[in-house]
N, C-alpha and C positions, 0 to 999 in steps of 0.2 A: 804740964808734966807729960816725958811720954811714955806711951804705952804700947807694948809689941803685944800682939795679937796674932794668930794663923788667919791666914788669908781664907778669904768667904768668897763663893760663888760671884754676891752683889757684890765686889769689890774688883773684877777682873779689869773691866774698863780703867777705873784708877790706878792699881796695880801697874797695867800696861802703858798707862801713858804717864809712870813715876819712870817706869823702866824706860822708856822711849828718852825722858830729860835727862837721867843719869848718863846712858849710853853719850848724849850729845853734849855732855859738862863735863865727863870725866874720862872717855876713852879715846879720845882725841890721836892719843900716840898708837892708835890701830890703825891699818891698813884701812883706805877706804872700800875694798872690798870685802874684807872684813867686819866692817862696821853695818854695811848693807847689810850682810848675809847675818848678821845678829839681830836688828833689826826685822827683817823677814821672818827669822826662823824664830822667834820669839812670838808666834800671830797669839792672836784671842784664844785660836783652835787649841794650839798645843797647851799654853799654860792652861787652859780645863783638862785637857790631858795630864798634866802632870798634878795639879791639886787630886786628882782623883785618884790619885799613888797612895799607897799606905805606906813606901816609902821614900816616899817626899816631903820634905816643910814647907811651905813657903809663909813665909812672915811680915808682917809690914811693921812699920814702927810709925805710930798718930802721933801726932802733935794738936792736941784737939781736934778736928775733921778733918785735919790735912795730912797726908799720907806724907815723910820726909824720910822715908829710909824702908830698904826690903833686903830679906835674904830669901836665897833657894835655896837647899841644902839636899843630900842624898842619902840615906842609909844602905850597905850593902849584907849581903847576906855573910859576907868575914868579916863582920863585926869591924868595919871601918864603915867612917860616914864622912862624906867629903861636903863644903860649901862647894856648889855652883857658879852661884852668884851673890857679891851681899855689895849694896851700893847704896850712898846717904847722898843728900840734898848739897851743893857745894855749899849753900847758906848755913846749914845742921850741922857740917863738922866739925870737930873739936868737942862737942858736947856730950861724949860717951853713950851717943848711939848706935852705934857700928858694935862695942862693945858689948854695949845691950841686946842685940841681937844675937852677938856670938855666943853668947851665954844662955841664949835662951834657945840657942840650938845646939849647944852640947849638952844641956837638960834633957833633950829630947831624944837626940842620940842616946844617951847613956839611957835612957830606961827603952831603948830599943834594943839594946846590948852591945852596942859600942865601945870599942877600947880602944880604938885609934880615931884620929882627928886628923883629916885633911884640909890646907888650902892651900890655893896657890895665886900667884899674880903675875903678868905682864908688867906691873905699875911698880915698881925695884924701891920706892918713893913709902909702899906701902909696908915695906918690911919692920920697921919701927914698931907701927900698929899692932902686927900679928906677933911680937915678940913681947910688946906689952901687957898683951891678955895671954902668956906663957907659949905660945907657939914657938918651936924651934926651926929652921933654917935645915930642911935636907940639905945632903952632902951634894948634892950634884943640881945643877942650872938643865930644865929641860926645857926641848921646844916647845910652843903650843899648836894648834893646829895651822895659825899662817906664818910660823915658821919663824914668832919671835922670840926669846929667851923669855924664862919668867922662872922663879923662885917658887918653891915648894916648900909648904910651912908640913909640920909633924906635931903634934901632941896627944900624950900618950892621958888616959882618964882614969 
């Protein structure tokens, strides 16, 4: 069965090297300088930095002791809260993980005071996903920072 949890201090290591396997199964269609530079800027240091956020999630999803799925998530002060990041195991998909997490971070949003829902993706593949768990399709294609198209998902709480 699995089980989302808020990431703990003792779990940064694993955390980090779930996000290290993700990054290299599933972002493949990124720029390799791009992929370095997420890598990089992803160290040990920062994500204790950002767990130590009162507005930040970060969530893992167990599959008994093994870690197959994380989100990041952001709360802002206008009552919007955007995902970051949310990435599952290529072995774990299909199995409403992803899902599960989404849900378990607009829980949290919303009793943060949230009324808008952001996401967004480079992965065009993933649009299905975030319309499935009610996300809609902004009206406009933007860039991301290395300058590749990605879809903006919206939902309103």
């Amino acid at each position: 069965m699995i089980k989302i949890e808020r990431l703990k201090i003792k779990d940064l290591s694993i955390f980090r090297r779930l996000l290290l396997k993700i990054f290299d199964e599933g972002f493949g269609y990124y720029p390799k300088n791009a992929q370095r530079y997420n890598k990089n800027h992803w160290s040990k240091k920062r994500l204790t930095e950002y767990l130590r956020k009162k507005d930040i999630l970060m969530s893992l999803a167990w599959d008994g002791d093994e870690v197959v799925g994380y989100l990041i998530g952001e709360y802002y002060q206008s009552k919007k809260s955007s995902i970051l990041w949310l990435g599952v195991v290529n072995a774990y998909r299909g199995r409403g993980i992803g899902t599960k997490l989404v849900c378990n971070w607009e829980n949290w949003s919303g009793r943060k005071g949230a009324s808008i829902l952001k996401a967004s993706t480079a992965n065009f593949g993933n649009e299905k996903f975030y319309k499935s768990i009610g996300f809609h399709t902004s009206t406009k294609i933007v860039k991301n920072d290395w300058g590749m198209k990605k879809l903006v998902f919206i939902k309103k709480l």
